[in-house]
C-alpha positions as CSV (number, residue, x, y, z in Angstrom):
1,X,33.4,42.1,156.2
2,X,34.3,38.4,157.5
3,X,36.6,36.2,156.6
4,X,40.2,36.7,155.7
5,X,41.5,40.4,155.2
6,X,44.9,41.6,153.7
7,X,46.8,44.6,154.2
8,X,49.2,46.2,151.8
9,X,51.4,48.9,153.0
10,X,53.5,51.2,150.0
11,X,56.3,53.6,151.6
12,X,57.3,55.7,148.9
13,X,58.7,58.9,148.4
14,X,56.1,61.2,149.1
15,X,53.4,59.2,151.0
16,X,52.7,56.1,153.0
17,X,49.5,54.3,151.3
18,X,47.6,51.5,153.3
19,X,44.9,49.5,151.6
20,X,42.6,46.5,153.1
21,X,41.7,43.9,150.7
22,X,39.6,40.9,151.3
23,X,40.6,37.2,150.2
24,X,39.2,38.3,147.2
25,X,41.8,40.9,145.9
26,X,38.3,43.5,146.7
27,X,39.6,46.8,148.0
28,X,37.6,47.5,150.8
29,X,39.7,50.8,152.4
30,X,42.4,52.9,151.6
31,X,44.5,56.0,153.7
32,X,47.5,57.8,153.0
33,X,49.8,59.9,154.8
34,X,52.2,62.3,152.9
35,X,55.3,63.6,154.6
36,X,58.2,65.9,153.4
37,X,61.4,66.8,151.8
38,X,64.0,68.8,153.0
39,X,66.3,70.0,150.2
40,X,69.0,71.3,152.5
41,X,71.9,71.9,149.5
42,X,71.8,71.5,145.6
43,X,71.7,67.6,144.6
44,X,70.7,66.7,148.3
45,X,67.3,65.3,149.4
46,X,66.7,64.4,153.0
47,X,63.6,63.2,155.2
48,X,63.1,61.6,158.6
49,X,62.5,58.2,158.5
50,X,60.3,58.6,161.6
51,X,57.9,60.7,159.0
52,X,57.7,57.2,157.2
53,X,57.2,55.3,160.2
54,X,54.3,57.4,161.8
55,X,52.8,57.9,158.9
56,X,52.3,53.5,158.2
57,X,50.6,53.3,161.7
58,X,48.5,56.5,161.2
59,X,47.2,54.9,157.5
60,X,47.0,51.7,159.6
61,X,44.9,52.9,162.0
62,X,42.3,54.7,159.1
63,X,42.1,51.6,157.5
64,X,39.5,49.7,159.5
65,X,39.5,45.7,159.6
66,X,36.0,45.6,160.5
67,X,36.6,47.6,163.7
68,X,38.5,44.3,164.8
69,X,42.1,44.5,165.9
70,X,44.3,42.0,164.5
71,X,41.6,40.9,161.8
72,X,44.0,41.4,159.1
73,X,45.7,37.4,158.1
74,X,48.3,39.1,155.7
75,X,50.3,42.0,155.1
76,X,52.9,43.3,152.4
77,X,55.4,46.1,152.6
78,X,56.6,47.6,149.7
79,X,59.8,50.3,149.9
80,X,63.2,49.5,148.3
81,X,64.9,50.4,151.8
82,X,62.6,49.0,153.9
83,X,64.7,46.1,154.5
84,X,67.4,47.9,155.9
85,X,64.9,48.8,159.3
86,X,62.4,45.8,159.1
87,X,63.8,43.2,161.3
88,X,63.8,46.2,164.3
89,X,60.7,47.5,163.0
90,X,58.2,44.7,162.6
91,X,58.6,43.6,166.3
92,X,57.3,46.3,167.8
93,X,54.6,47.2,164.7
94,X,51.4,45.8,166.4
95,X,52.2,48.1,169.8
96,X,53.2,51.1,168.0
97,X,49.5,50.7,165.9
98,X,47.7,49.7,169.2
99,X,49.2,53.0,171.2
């Protein structure tokens, strides 16, 4: 596994799914971590955004890069409120992983 590696990283409703690629666009590993939902009234849906956040660093660290840290050249997030915690987020991403 040398060479460039990519990682893609979908929070979405249920689950957090990480998947390695190679420069290729070859899937070569894939994890996911579901979390829940607490429905605590009708029309109400609630979950704990630290679920979401401990769930991409658990998939991250099941996802080897050919058992070499930082081996990965790319990554992509995808969750449509993602944005709203990514600048605080993404700073402290590698340590969080590396702990």
């Amino acid at each position: 596994m040398g060479g460039r590696l990519l990682v893609g990283i979908n929070v979405g409703t249920t689950s957090v799914k990480t998947v390695l690629f190679d420069a290729d666009g070859v899937m070569l590993s894939q994890a996911g971590q579901e979390y829940s939902t607490q429905y605590p009234r009708a029309g109400w849906a609630v979950q704990n955004p630290d679920d979401r956040w401990h769930g991409a660093c658990r998939t991250l660290k099941r996802v080897p890069a050919a058992g070499t840290p930082g081996a990965a050249t790319g990554a992509q997030w995808g969750n449509v409120m993602l944005a709203a915690v990514a600048s605080s987020v993404c700073r402290d991403f590698k340590a969080a992983v590396d702990a």
